[in-house]
C-alpha positions in Angstrom: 0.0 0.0 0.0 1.0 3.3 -0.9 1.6 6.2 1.8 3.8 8.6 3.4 4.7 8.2 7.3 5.6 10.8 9.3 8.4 10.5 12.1 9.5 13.3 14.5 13.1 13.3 15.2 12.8 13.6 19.3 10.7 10.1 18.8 13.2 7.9 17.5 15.6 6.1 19.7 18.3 8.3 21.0 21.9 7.1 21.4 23.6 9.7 23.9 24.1 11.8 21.2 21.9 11.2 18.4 18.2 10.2 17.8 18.4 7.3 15.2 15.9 6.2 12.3 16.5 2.3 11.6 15.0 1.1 8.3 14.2 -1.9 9.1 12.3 -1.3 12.0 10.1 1.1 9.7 8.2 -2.0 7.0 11.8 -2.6 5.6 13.5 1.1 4.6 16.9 0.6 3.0 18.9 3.2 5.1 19.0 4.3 8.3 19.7 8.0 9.3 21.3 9.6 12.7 20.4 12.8 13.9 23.9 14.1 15.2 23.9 16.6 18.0 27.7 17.1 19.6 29.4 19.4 21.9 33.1 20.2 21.0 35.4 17.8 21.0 32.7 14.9 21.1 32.2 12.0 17.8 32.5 8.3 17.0 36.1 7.6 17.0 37.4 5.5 13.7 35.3 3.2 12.4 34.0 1.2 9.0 30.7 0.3 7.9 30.2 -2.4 4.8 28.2 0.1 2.8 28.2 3.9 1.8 27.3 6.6 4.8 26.3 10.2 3.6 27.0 12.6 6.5 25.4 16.1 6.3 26.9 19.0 8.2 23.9 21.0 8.9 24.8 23.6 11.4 28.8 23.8 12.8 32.0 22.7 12.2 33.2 19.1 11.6 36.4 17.6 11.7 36.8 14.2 10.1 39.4 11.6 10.3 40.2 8.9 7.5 42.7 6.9 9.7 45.7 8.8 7.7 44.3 12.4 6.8 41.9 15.0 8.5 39.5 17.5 7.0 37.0 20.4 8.0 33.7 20.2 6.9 31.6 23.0 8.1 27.4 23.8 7.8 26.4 22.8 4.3 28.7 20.4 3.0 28.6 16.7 3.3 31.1 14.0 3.1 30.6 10.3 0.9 32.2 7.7 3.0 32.8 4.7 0.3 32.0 0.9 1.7 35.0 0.2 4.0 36.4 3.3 4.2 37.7 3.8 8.0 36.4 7.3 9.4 35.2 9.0 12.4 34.9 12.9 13.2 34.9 15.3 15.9 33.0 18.4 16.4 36.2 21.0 16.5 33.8 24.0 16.4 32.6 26.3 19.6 29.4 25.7 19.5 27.4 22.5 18.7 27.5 19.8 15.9 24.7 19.1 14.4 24.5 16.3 11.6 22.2 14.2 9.3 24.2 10.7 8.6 22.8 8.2 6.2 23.6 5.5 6.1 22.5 3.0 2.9 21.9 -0.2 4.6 18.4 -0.8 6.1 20.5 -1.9 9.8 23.3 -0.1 11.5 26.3 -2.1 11.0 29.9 -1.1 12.3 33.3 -1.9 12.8 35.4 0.0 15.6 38.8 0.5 14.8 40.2 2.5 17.3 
């Protein structure tokens, strides 16, 4: 059946610093998308995930870590983390992080590397 649901973000799960959309738990959705919100100097630490992750810096500043190189990403870019690419970020702004990941798999699957 066709439809449209609609989710509010402070109704999904939280993680302690995210609120987290899982596909599958939603009739089978192929991604799953976090809702980051960081203080500085907070972020996953390096880590891999078997499938691509689109993360979306929506307000702040971003630093992210490949495992051999780091970049800022500030409000209104995004990053395309390939299948088994190692990454993590931090928020290195003043103020706070906040984030869309998404993540193309319809389960959260990771791999901590550090």
């Amino acid at each position: 059946m066709l439809g449209i649901r609609f989710l509010k973000q402070n109704e999904l799960p939280t993680d302690a610093s995210s609120h987290e959309f899982v596909g599958e738990q939603h009739a089978g959705v192929g991604a799953c998308v976090i809702f980051v919100d960081v203080a500085p100097g907070e972020g996953p630490r390096l880590h891999r995930h078997p499938y691509v992750e689109i993360l979306i810096v929506v307000e702040g500043t971003a630093t992210f870590d490949d495992g051999q190189s780091k970049r800022e990403v500030k409000a209104g870019e995004m990053a395309v983390v390939e299948a088994g690419q190692p990454h993590g970020f931090a928020n290195s702004g003043a103020g706070r992080l906040r984030q869309i990941d998404v993540h193309l798999n319809p389960k959260f699957i990771t791999e901590w590397l550090a």
